[in-house]
N, C-alpha and C positions, 0 to 999 in steps of 0.2 A: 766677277762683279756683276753684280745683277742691272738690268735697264737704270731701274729707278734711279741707284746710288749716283750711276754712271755719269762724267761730264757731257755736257754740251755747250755747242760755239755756234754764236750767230755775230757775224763782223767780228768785233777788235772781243766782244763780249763772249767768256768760257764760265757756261752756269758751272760750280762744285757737283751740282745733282738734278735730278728733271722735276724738282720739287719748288712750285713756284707759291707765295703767299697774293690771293687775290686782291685785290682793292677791296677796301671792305669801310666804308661811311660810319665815321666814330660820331657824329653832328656836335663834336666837342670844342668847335672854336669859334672866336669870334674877330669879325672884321677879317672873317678868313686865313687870320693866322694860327698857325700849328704850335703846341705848347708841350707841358711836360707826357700830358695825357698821353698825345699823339705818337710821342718819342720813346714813352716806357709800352704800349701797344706794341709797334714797329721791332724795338729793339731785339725784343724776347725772340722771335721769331728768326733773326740771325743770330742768336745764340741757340737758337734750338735748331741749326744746321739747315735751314733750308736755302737752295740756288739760289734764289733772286724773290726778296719782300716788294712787292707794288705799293707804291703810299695810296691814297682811297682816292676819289673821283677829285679832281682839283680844277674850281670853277675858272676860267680864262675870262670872265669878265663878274662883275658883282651881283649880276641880276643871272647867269647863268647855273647861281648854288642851287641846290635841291631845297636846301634848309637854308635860313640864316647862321646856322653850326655847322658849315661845311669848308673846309676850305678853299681857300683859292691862289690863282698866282697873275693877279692882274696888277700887281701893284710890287713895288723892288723893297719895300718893307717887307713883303712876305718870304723874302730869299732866305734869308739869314736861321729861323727857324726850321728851315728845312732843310737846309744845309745842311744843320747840326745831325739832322736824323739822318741822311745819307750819307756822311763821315763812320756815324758809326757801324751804321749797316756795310759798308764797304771794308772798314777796318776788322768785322768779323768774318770777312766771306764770302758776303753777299753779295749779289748786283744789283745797285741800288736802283728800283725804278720806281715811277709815277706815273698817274692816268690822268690827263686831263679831256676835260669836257664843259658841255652845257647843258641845264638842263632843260631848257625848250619849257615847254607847255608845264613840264612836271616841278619847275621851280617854286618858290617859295611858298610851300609844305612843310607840316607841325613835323615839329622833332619826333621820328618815329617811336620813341619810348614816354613821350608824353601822351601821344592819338590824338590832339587837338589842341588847336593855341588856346591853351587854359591857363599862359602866362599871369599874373597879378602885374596892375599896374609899379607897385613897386618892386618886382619881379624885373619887368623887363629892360629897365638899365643895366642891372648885375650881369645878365646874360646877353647883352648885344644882341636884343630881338630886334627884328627889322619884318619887314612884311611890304613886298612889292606886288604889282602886276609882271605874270610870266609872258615871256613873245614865242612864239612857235610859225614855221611854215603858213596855218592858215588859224584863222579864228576858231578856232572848236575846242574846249577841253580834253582832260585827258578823260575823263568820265563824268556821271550826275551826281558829285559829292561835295559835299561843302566844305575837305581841303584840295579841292581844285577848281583853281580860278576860271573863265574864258580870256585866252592870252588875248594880244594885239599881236596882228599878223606882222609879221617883218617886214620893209619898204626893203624894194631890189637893194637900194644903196646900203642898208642894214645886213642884208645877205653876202654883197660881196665884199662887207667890210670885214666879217669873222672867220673866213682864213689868218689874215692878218692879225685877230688876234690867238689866236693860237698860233701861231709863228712868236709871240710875242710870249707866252707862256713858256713853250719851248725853248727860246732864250735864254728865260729866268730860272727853268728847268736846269739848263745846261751850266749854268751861273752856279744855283745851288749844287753842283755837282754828283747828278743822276748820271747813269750812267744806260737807261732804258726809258724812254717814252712809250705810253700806250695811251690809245684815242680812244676816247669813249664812242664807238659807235652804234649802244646797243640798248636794250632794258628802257624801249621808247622814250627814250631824251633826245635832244635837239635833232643829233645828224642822222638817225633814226627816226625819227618823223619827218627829215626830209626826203628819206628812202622810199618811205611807207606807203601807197596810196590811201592807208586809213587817216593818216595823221595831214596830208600832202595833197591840196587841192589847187596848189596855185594856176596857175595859166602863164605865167610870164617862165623863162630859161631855166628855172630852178622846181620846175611841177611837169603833170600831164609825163610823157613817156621817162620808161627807166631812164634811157639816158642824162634827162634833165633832171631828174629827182636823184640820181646818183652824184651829177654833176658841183655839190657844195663839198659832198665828203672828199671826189677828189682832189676839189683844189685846197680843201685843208692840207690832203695828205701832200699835196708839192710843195707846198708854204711851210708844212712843219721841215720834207725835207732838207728844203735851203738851207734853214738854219740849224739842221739836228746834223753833228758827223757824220761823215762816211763810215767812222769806225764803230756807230753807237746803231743798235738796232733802233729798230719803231714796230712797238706792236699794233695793231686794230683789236678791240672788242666789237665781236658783231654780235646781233642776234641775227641767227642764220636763215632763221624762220620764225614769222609774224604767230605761226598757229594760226591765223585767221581765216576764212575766205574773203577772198580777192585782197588777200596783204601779199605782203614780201614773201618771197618761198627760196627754199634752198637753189634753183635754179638761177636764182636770179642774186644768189650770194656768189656763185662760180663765177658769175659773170662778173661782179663786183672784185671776187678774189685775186682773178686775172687783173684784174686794171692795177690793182692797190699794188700788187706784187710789182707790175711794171713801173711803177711810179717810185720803190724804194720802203713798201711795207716789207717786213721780214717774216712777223707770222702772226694767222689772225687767232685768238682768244674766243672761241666758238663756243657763246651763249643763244639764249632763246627767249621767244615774248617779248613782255613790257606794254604789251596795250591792253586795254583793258577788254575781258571776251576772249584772252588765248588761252587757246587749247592745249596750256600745256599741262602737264600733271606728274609731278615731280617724286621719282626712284631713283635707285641707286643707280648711276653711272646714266641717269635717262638722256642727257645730251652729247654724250660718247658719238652715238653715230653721226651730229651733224661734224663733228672733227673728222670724223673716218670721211663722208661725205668729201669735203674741203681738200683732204688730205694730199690726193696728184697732183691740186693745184699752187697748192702753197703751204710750207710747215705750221701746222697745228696746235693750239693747246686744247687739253679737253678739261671740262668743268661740272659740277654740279654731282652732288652728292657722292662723291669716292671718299671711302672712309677706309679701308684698308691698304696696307702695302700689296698685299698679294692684289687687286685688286686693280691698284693703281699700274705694279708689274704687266698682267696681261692688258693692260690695254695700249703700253708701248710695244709690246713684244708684237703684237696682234697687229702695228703698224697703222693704228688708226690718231695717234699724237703723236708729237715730239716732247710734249712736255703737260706736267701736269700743276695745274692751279687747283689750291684749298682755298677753302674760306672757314666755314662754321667750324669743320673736323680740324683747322690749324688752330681754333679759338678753344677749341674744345683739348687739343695738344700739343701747343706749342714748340716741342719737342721731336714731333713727327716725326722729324726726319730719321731722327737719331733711334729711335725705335723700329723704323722701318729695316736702316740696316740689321739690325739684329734678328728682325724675323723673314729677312731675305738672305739670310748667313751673309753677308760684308761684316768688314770691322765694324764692330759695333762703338767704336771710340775714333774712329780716324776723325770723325768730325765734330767731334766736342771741344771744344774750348779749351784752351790749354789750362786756363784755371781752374777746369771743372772734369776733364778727361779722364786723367792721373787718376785721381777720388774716387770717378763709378769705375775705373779698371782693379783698383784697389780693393770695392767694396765685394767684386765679382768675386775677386779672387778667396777673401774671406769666406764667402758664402759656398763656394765650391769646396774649399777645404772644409769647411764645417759638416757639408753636405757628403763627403769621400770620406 
């Protein structure tokens, strides 16, 4: 059996294969609740055999969405829709998980498929438009563009209050029966601006040295532990590296790795960027090495642009992840997995669906004999 296909166990959690679907921002809901959109998205994705589907970035408070189409789970209405999606994704296979976060500076931002709030006033009832002021670490935007606001800097009391809500996400999490939390720590949103010395000028216990700029992430990450099982993993999304000069740099993610790991992270989801000015410049497999990077310290996913199985294979074999996250190439193939096996010779049917297995083993077999 090849890496890819192969199981893996983190706590009470045994992925089917090292094939993980990324969080991926539908901006399709409103009031933060998840709907049909959300649940035929998600679904496919555990019918197309992949390990463990992540639901998309899910706001822990209503001003922490990226968009007003984002979800959230600050509120015990929002449980029940989300349930439903992680019932199903569980009942196929999967391990059902979710990413929550905030987005700091970078929230309430036009719907990326629109490019700018060009809502009509009779427009914006239909779609639960809303339009806040974003908060972030310190006063400064995310850039000079007119969809980014200048936030209001957070009061200490506001800073040591959002552990706590993320403890309180994760509850709701646990409620709607996930079975994986992952924290958004990356792609310059909130706990990533409080990392950053770009985004991160305060003066008061939460700014000025790493220590104290690391210091929010992690009392998130012990506030989510309390209340997330022993049996249930917790992943981190970092950006490993700002690309900037004088930002965040890999040296200062080890150090970060270390902590998380000792606090009860299982493994961090090693992305890049998110401020505005990085260096970064995106090829196939280009953030592979901050995983390999990470990798002594703590188990790895690697992201960004892997489009083939052969591909995704060496870079497990090569011992620089444990696991691989898709995003656009799962959008783009929903099925992945199930073709991976095949062009990695595994059973090309073991993990299809029982209603749907039978059928392409069937149509194989036709075609082989037509073909003999």
């Amino acid at each position: 059996m090849s890496h890819l296909i192969s199981p893996f166990s983190l706590r009470g959690a045994t992925f089917r294969n090292r094939l993980v679907v990324s969080p991926m921002c539908q901006y399709s809901a409103q009031h933060g609740l998840a709907n049909d959109w959300h649940f035929a998205h998600l679904a496919r994705f555990a019918l197309g055999g992949f390990g463990a589907v992540i639901v998309e970035a899910t706001a822990v408070t209503p001003e922490g969405r990226i968009t007003y189409g984002c979800l959230g789970l600050w509120d015990d209405a929002q449980i029940a829709p989300l349930a439903r999606i992680a019932a199903f994704l569980k009942s196929q296979g999967a391990v059902a998980g979710i990413q929550i976060g905030h987005a700091g500076r970078k929230a309430s931002t036009p719907l990326w498929w629109r490019g700018s709030f060009n809502e009509t006033e009779a427009e914006k009832p239909l779609v639960a438009f809303e339009h806040w002021q974003p908060v972030a670490p310190s006063p400064i935007p995310h850039m000079d563009h007119p969809d980014y606001q200048i936030p209001r800097a957070l009061t200490l009391a506001e800073v040591q209050a959002l552990p706590g809500h993320f403890a309180s996400a994760a509850t709701r999490a646990l409620r709607a029966g996930f079975d994986l939390i992952e924290i958004h720590g990356a792609h310059g949103y909130l706990l990533d601006q409080f990392l950053s010395p770009v985004a991160n000028h305060r003066t008061d216990a939460y700014g000025g040295s790493r220590a104290n700029r690391m210091r929010l992430m992690l009392e998130v990450i012990e506030a989510i532990r309390a209340v997330w099982p022993e049996d249930k993993p917790l992943f981190l999304r970092l950006s490993v590296q700002d690309a900037i000069e004088g930002g965040w740099t890999i040296e200062d993610s080890l150090v970060l790795a270390a902590e998380a790991r000792a606090r009860g992270v299982d493994l961090i989801d090693c992305s890049s960027g998110g401020f505005a000015g990085a260096g970064v410049r995106p090829a196939p497999g280009y953030q592979v090495p901050l995983a390999r990077a990470l990798h002594p310290v703590i188990p790895t996913m690697a992201v960004g642009l892997i489009t083939t199985p052969e591909q995704a294979e060496a870079i497990l074999t090569s011992g620089a992840a444990d696991l691989i996250a898709l995003g656009r190439t799962a959008l783009d193939d929903p099925n992945f997995p199930l073709h991976a096996a095949r062009a990695l010779g595994d059973d090309p049917y073991a993990q299809h669906p029982k209603q749907s297995g039978f059928a392409v083993r069937l149509r194989d077999q036709f075609l082989a004999r037509a073909q003999g």
